[in-house]
C-alpha positions as a printed NumPy array, in Angstrom:
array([[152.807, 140.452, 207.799],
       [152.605, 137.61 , 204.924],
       [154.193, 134.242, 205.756],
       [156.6  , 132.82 , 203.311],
       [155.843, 129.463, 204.011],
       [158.785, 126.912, 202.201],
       [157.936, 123.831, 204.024],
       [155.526, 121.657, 202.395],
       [153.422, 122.689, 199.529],
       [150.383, 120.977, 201.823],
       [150.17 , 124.615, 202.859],
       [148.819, 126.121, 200.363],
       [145.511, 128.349, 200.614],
       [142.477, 128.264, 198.292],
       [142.561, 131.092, 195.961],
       [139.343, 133.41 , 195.782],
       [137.917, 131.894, 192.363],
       [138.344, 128.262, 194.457],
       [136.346, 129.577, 197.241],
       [133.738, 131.184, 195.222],
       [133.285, 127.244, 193.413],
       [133.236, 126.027, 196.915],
       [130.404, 128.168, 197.733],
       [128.135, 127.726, 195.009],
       [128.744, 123.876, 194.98 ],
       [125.766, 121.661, 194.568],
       [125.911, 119.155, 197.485],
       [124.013, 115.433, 198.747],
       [124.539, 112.71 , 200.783],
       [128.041, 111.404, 199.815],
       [127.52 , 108.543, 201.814],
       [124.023, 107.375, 200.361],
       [125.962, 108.215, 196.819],
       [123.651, 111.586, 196.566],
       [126.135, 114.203, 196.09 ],
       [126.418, 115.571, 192.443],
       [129.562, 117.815, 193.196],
       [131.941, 114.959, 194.667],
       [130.073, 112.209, 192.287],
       [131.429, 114.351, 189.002],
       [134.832, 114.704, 190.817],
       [135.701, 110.659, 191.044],
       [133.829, 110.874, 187.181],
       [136.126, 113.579, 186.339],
       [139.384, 111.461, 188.261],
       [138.572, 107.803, 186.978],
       [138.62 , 109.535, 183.284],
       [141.631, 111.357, 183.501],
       [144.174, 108.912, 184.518],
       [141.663, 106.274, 182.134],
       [140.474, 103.979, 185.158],
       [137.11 , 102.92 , 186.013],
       [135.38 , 104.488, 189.215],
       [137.114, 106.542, 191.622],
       [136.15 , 107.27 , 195.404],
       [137.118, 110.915, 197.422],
       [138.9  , 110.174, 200.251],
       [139.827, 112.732, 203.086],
       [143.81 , 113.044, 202.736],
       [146.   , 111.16 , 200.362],
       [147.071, 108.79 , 203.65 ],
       [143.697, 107.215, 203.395],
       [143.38 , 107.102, 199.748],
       [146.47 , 104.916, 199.681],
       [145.46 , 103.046, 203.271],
       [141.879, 102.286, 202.069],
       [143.689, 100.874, 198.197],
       [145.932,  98.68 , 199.94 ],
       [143.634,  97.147, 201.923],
       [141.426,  96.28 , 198.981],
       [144.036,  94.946, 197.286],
       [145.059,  93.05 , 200.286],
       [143.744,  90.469, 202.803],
       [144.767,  90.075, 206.549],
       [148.479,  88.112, 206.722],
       [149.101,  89.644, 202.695],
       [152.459,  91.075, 202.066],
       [153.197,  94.483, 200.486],
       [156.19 ,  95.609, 199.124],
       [157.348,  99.34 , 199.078],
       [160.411, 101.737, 199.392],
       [161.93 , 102.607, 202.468],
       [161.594, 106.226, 202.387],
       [157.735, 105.875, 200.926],
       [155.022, 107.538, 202.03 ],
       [152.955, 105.215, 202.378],
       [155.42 , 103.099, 204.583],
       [157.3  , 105.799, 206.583],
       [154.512, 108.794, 206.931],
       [151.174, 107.073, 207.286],
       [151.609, 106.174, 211.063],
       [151.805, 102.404, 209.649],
       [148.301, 102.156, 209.13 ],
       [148.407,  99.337, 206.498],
       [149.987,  96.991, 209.18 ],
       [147.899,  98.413, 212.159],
       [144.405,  98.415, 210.71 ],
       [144.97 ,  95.355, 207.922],
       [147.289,  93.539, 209.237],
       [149.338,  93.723, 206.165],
       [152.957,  93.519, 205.89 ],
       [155.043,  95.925, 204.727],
       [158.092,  94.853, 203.021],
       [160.339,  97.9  , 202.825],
       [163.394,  98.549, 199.797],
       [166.047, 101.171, 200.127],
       [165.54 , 103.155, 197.063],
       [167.906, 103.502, 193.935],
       [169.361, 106.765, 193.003],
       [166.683, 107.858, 190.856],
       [164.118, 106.625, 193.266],
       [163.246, 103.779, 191.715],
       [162.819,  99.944, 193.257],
       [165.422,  97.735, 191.893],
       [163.263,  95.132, 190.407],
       [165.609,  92.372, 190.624],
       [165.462,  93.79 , 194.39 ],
       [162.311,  93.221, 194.155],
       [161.709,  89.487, 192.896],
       [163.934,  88.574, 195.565],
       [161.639,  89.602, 198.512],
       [159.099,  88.402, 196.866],
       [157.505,  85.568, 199.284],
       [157.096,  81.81 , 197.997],
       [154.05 ,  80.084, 198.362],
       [154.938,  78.542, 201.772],
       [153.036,  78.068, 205.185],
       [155.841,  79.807, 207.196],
       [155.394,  83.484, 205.005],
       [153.068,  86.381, 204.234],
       [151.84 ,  86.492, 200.737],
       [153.426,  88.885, 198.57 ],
       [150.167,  90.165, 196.915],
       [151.309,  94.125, 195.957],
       [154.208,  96.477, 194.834],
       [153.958, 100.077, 196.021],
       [155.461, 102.938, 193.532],
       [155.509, 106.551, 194.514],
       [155.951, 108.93 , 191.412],
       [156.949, 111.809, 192.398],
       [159.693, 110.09 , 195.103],
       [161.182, 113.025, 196.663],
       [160.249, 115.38 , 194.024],
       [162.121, 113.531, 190.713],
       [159.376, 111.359, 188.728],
       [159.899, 107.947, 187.983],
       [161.865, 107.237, 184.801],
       [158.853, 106.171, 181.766],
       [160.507, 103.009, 180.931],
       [161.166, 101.985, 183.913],
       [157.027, 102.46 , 184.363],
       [156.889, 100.128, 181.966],
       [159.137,  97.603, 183.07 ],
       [157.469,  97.686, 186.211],
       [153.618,  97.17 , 185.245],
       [155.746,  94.353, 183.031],
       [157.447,  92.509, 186.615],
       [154.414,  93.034, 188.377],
       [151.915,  90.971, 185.647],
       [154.971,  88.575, 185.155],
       [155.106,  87.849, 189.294],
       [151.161,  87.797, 189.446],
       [151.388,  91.032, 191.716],
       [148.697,  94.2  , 191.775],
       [151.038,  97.387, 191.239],
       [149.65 , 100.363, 193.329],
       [151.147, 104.493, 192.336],
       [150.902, 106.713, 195.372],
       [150.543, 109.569, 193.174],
       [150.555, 112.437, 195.879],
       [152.471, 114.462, 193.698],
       [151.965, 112.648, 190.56 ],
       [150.504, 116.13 , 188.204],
       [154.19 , 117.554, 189.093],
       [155.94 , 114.449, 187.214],
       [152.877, 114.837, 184.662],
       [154.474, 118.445, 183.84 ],
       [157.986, 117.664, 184.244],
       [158.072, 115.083, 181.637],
       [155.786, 116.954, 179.371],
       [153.641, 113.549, 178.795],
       [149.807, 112.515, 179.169],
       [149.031, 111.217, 182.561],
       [147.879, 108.425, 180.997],
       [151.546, 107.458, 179.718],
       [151.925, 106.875, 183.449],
       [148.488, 105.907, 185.216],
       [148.583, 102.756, 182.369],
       [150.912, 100.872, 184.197],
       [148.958, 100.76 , 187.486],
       [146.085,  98.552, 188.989],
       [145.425, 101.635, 191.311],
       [146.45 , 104.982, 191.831],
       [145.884, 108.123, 194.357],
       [146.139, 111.493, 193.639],
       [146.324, 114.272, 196.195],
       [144.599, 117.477, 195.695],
       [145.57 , 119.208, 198.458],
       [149.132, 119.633, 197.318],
       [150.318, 121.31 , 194.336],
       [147.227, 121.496, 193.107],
       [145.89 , 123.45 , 195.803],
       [142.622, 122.216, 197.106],
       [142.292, 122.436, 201.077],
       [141.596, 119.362, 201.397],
       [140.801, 115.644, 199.613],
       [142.582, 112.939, 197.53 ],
       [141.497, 110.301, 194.786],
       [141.662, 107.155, 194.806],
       [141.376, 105.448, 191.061],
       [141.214, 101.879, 190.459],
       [138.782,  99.253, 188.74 ],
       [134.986,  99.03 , 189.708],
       [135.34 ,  96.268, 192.473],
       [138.226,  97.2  , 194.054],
       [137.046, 100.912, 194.411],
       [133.466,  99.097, 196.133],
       [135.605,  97.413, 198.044],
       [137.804, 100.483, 198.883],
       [133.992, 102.369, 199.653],
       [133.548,  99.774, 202.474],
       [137.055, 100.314, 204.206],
       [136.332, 104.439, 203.689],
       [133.092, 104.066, 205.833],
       [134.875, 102.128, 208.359],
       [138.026, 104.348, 208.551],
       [135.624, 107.057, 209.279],
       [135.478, 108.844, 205.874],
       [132.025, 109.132, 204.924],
       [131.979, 113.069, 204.416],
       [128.334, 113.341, 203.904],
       [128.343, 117.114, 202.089],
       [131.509, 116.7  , 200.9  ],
       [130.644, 118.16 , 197.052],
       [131.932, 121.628, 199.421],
       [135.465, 120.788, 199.3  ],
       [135.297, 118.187, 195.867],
       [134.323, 121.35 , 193.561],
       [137.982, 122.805, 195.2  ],
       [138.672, 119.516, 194.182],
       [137.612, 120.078, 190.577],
       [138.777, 123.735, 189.98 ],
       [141.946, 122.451, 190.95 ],
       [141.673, 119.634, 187.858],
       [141.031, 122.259, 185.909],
       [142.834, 125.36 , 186.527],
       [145.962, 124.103, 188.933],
       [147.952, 121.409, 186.302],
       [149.952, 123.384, 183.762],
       [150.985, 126.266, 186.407],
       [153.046, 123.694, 188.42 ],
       [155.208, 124.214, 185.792],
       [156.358, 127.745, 187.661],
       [157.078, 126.19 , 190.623],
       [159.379, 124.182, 188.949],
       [161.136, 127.144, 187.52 ],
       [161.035, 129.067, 191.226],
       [162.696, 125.361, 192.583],
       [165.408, 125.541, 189.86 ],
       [166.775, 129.239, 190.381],
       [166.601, 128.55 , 194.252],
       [168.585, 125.437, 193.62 ],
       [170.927, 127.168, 191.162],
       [171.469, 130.171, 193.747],
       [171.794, 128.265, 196.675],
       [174.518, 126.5  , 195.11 ],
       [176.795, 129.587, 194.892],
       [176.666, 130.115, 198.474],
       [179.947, 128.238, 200.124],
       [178.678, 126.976, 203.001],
       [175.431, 125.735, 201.235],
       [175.475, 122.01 , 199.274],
       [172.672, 121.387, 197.602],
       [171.362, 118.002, 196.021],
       [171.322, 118.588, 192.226],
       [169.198, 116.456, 190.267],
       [167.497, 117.283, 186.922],
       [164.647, 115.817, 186.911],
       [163.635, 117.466, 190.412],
       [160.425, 119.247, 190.282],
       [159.374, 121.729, 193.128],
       [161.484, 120.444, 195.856],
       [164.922, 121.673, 196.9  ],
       [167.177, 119.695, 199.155],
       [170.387, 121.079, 201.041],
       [172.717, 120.64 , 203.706],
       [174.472, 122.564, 205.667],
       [176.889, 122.32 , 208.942],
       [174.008, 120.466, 211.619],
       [173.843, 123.895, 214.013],
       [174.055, 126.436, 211.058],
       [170.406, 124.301, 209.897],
       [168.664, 125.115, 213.163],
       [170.294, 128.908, 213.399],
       [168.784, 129.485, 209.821],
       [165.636, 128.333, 210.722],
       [165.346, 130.815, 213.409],
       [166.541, 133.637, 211.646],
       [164.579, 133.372, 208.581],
       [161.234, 132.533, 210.972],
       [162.192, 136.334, 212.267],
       [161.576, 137.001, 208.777],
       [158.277, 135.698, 208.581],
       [159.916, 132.879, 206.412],
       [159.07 , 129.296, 207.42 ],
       [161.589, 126.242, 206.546],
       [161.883, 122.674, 208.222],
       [165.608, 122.359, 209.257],
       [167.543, 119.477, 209.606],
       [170.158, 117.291, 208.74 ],
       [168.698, 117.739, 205.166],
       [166.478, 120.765, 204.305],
       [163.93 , 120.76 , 202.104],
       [162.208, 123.885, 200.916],
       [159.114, 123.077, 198.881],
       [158.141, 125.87 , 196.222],
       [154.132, 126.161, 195.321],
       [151.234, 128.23 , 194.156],
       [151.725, 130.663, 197.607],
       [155.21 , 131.187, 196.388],
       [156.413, 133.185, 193.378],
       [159.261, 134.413, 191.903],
       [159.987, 137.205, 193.507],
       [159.884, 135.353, 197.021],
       [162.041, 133.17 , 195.948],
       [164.485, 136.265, 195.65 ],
       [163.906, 137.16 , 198.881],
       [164.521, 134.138, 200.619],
       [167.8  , 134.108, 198.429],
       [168.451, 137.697, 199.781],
       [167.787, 137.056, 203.457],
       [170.021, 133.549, 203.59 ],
       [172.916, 135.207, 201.535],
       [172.849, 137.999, 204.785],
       [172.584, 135.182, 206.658],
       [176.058, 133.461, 205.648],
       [177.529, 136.509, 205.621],
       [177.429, 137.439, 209.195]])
């Protein structure tokens, strides 16, 4: 039986048309710089969000490990929320294998870094400190995109305080769509960005990193050492491409699935879900803490998969349409009602 699958949109499956690309795909030595199919994808990438060179990196984790340690030296300073990805979720790989310090900020409201917050970690130029040589942004945070003008302010601070300003853009297509804007609106503001493919827009695996020429030969270097040299990789960069060019404007649905499961959750009494407007495919609710894990299990003996907790997030995407979403809806209404 099909597997309604709500808890990441990381789990999404190539479509046929992706794996027919996959299969034809022209391939070459990635490492010697021979492969046509992944060469036109960091082309395609760098162009897109208007940078210079781009690199194909395994997983959005090393995309953003493998940009902040070009951007960084050993005993460097970054600075970074504390609910980012790339300080919480990456198995703290910038301190382990760079020996760069992460300098973490509790998030505002709309997921922004205050930037007064900001200027006032930032290290002086003293024996007894780190340097404070990059500021981290994640757009989207927790599914809501980072307000424009605050974009701006922020490439702004970050010239202004001589720091490099780095976007993990995991889910950056879905704040793309939300805001109805050119990428490039956003991407301008940054030294460096990542982009994951293997999310939203539904590749199985790979993410971008985008940045100018030297720091993406630099970030070549740390990919070889990190072990992600992936040879015939032009396999799984023309999923990487279809998804450029067929997977952008649909995110837009799983918006609209996120916003009626929001909206209908909400009705339900014992349900209190985090309303936001500017959320895009991510739902977050609460409920009383042993009620989370007895949902889980029921709606698993429904073939429906959520991650329960003290907050629960159900992640709508590609795999998911609308009339799953009504299902789900179905199933947890029986649910509160017994």
């Amino acid at each position: 039986m099909r597997v309604i699958d709500f808890r990441s949109d990381t789990v999404t499956r190539p479509s046929r048309e992706m794996r027919e690309v996959m299969a034809r795909a022209e391939v070459g030595d990635d490492v010697y710089g021979d492969d046509p199919t992944v060469n036109r994808l960091e082309r395609m990438g760098a162009e897109l969000l208007g940078f210079e060179k781009g690199i194909f990196a395994t997983s959005g984790t090393q995309a953003n490990l493998i940009g902040i340690m070009s951007h960084c030296r050993r005993g460097d300073e970054y600075i970074v929320g504390q609910q980012a990805h790339t300080y919480k979720y990456e198995g703290g790989g910038a301190a382990v294998l760079g020996s760069i310090q992460p300098q973490p900020i509790e998030f505002e409201e709309d997921s922004t870094l205050d930037l007064q917050k900001v200027a006032e970690k930032i290290k002086p130029d003293d024996i007894h400190f780190a340097r404070t040589r990059l500021l981290c942004l994640e757009n989207s945070q927790n599914g809501k995109p980072l307000p424009l003008d605050y974009l701006q302010r922020a490439g702004d601070f970050a010239r202004e305080k001589n720091l490099k300003l780095h976007l993990d853009g995991a889910r950056l297509f879905n704040s793309v769509v939300k805001q109805n804007v050119e990428i490039r609106e956003i991407s301008r503001h940054f030294d460096s960005a990542s982009i994951c493919l293997s999310k939203g827009l539904g590749a199985p695996i790979g993410s971008l990193l985008l940045g100018p020429a030297e720091l993406i030969a630099e970030a070549r270097k740390w990919r070889k050492m990190v072990g992600g040299g992936m040879r015939q990789a032009g396999i799984v960069a023309a999923a990487g491409i279809y998804a450029l060019q067929n997977n952008i404007d649909r995110l837009a649905e799983d918006h609209e699935n996120a916003h009626m499961l929001a909206r209908e959750l909400s009705k339900i009494e014992e349900v209190k879900v985090e309303q936001n407007k500017a959320q895009t495919n991510m739902v977050f609710f609460s409920v009383a803490e042993d009620r989370a894990k007895q949902l889980a299990t029921f709606l698993q003996e429904k073939n429906i998969l959520i991650s329960a907790g003290k907050t629960t997030r159900m992640v709508t995407h590609l795999n998911i349409t609308s009339d799953d979403i009504l299902l789900v809806l179905n199933e947890i209404h029986h649910f509160f009602e017994n």
